[in-house]
ROGU-151149 format. One line per field, with one value per residue: x, y, z of N, C-alpha, C in turn; residue number from 1. Coordinates in nm, 3 decimals, m for minus. Layout:
N
nxx: [X	...]
nyy: [Y	...]
nzz: [Z	...]
caxx: [X	...]
cayy: [Y	...]
cazz: [Z	...]
cxx: [X	...]
cyy: [Y	...]
czz: [Z	...]
nr: [NUM	...]
END
This chain:
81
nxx: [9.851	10.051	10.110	10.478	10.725	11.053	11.408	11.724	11.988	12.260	12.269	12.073	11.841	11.503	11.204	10.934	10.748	10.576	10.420	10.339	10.203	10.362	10.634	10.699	10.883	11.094	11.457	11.469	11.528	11.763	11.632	11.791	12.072	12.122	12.160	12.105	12.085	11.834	11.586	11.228	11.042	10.815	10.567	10.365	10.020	9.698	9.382	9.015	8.730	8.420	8.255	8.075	8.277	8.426	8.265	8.184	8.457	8.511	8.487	8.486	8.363	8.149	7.972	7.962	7.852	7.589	7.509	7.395	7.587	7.821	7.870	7.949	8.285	8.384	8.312	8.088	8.113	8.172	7.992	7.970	7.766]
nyy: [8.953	8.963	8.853	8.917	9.044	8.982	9.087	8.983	9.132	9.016	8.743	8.777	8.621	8.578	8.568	8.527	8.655	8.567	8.807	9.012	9.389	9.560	9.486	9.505	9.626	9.607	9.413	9.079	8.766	8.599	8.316	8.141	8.235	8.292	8.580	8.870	9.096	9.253	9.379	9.447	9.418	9.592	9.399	9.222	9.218	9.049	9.177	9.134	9.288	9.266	9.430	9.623	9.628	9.447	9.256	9.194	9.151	8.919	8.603	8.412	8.541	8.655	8.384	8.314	8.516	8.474	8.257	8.311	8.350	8.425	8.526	8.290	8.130	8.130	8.301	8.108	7.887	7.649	7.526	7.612	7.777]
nzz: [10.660	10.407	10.020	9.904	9.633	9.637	9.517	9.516	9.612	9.613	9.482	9.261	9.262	9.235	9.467	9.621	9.956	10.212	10.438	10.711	10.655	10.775	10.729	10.505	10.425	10.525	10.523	10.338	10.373	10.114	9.966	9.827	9.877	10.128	10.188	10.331	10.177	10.020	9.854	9.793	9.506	9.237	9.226	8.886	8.827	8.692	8.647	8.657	8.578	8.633	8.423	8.149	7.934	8.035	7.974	7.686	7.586	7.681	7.694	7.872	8.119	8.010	7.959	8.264	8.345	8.179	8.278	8.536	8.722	9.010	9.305	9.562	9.585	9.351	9.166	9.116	8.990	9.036	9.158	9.426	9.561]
caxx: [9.966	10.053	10.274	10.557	10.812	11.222	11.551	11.825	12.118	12.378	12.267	11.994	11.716	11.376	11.120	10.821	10.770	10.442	10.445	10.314	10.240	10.393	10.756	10.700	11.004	11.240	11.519	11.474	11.642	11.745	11.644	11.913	12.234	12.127	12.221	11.962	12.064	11.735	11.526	11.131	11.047	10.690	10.495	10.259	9.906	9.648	9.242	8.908	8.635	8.250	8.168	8.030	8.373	8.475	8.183	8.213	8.549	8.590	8.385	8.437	8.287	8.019	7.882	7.905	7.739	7.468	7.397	7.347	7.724	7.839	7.886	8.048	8.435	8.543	8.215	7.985	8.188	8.220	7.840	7.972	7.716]
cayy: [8.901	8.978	8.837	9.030	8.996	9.052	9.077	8.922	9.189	8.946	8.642	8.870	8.577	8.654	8.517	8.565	8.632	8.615	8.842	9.159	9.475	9.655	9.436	9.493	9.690	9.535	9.297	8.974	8.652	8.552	8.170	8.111	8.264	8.339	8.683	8.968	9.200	9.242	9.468	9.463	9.469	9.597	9.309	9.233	9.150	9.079	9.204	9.090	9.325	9.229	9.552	9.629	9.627	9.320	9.163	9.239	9.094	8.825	8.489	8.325	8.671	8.601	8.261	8.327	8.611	8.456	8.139	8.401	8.362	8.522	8.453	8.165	8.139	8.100	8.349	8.004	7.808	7.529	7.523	7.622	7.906]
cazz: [10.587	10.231	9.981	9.867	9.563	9.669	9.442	9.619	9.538	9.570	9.368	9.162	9.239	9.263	9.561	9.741	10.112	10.287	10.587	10.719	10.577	10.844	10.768	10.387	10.316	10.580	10.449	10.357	10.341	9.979	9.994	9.731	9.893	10.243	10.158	10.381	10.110	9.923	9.789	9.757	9.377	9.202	9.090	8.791	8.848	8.625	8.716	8.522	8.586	8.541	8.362	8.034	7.895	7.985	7.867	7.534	7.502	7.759	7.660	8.011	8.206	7.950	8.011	8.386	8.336	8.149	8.379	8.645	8.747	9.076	9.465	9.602	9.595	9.247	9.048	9.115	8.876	9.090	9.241	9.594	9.587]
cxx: [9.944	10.176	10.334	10.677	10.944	11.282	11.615	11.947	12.262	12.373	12.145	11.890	11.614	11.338	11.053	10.810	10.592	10.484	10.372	10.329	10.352	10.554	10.758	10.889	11.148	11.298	11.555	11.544	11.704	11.740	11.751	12.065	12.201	12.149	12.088	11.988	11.987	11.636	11.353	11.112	10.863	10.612	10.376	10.192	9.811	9.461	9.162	8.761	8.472	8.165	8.142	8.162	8.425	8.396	8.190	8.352	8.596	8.446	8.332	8.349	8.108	7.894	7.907	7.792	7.577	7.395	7.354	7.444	7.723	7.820	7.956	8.183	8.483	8.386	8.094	7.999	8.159	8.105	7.865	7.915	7.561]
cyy: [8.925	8.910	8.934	8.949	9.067	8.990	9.059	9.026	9.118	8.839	8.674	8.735	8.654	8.585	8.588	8.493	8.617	8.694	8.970	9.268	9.558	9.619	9.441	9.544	9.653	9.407	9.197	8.870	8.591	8.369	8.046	8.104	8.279	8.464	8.777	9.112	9.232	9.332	9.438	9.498	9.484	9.450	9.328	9.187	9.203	9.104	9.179	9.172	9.274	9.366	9.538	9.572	9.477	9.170	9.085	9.213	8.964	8.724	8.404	8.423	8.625	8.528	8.264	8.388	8.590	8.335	8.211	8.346	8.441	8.419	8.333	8.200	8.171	8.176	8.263	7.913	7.685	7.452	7.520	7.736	7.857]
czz: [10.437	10.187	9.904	9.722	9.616	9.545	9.526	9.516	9.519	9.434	9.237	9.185	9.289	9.376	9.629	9.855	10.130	10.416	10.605	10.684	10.642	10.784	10.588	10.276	10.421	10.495	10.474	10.312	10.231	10.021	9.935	9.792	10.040	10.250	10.223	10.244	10.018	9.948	9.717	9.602	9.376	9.137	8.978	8.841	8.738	8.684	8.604	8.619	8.536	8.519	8.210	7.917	7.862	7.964	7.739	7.506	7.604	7.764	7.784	8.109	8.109	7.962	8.129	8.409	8.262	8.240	8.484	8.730	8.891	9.234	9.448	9.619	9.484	9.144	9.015	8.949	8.923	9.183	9.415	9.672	9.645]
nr: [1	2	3	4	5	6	7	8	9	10	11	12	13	14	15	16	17	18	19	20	21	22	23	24	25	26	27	28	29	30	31	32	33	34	35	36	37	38	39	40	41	42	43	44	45	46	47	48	49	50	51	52	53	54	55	56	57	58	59	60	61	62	63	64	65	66	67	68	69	70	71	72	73	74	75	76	77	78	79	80	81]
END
């Protein structure tokens, strides 16, 4: 299961689906209008690499990276490592 972002072509809202990749580009329900006329849109996502890069400009990658950061669920933020 993935989630997905739709445009509702009738009432132009936005919403996310969860569902299968396989059903990604079939059309879905606008939760707004009831309307199936909708349209899969690209979303934004943002990514935080632990490379050299984003060392050197990212303060929280940092102090993980220096307590000896890493594993667990959440980079061993939360001591569930």
């Amino acid at each position: 299961m993935a989630l997905y972002e739709y445009k509702c072509a009738e009432c132009e809202d936005r919403f996310d689906l969860m569902r299968p990749m396989s059903d990604a580009d079939d059309p879905a329900q606008c939760p707004e209008c009831g309307s199936t006329d909708s349209r899969r849109v690209i979303s934004n996502f943002a990514s935080i690499t632990p490379g050299a890069s984003a060392l050197s400009t990212n303060p929280v990658m940092d102090a993980r990276m220096a307590r000896g950061g890493g594993g667990g669920c959440c980079g061993g933020g939360c001591g569930c490592h």
